[in-house]
Each structure stands twice: as C-alpha cells, then as structure tokens.
C-alpha positions in Angstrom: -47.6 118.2 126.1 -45.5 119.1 123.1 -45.5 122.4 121.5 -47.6 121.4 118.5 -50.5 120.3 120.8 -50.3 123.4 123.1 -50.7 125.2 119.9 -53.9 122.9 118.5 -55.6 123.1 121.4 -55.3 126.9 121.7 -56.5 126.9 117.7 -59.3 124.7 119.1 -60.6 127.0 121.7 -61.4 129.8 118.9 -64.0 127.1 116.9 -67.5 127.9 118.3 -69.1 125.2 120.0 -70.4 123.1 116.6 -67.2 123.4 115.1 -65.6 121.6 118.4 -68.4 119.2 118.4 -67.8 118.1 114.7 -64.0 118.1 114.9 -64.4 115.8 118.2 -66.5 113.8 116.0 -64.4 113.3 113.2 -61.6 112.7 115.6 -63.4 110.0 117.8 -63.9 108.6 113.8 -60.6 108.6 113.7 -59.1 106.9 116.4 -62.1 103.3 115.7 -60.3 103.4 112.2 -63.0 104.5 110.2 -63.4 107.4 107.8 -66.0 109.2 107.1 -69.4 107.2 106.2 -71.5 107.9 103.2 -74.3 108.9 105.7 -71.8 111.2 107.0 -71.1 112.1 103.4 -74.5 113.1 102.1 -75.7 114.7 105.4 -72.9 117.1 105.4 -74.0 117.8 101.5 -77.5 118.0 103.0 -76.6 120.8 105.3 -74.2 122.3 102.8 -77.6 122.9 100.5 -79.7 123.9 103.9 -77.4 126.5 104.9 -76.7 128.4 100.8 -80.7 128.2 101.1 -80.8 129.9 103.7 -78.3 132.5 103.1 -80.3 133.2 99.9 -83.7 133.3 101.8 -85.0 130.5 100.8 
C-alpha cells in the first residue's frame, strides 16, 4: 500500500462510526459511477435542518 493510503486510512480511523459509514457510502457511490442523487441531496439538507434544530432546542 502506498504511502498516501496508509495515511487515509489512518485519517479514516479518527471519523466516528457515522462519518465512516457515510464516507463508505459515498465511496461505494463512487466506484457504480454515480454521484450523488437528489434523494441523497435533499435528505442530507433534511438532516442539515434536524440537527441546527436541535442544537437550538427545537
């Protein structure tokens, strides 16, 4: 394994486990060729909105 690899997947072992399971996602995406959907799109915006509501209590 090359250096730069070494080096990601050391970076990749200091996400928690969501992080790992969405950048395993978007790199499974990846390698069928497509990019992210519009679903994708608008549920990311979707938990965007959940999470600033509730940071603010809401």
């Amino acid at each position: 394994m090359s250096n730069l690899l070494d080096k990601i997947e050391k970076d990749i072992l200091k996400l928690n486990n969501q992080e790992r399971a969405f950048l395993a996602d978007r790199l499974l995406g990846l390698l069928d060729g497509d990019s992210i959907s519009d679903i994708d799109k608008a549920w990311i915006v979707e938990a965007e909105r959940r999470y600033h509501g509730f940071k603010k209590g809401e």
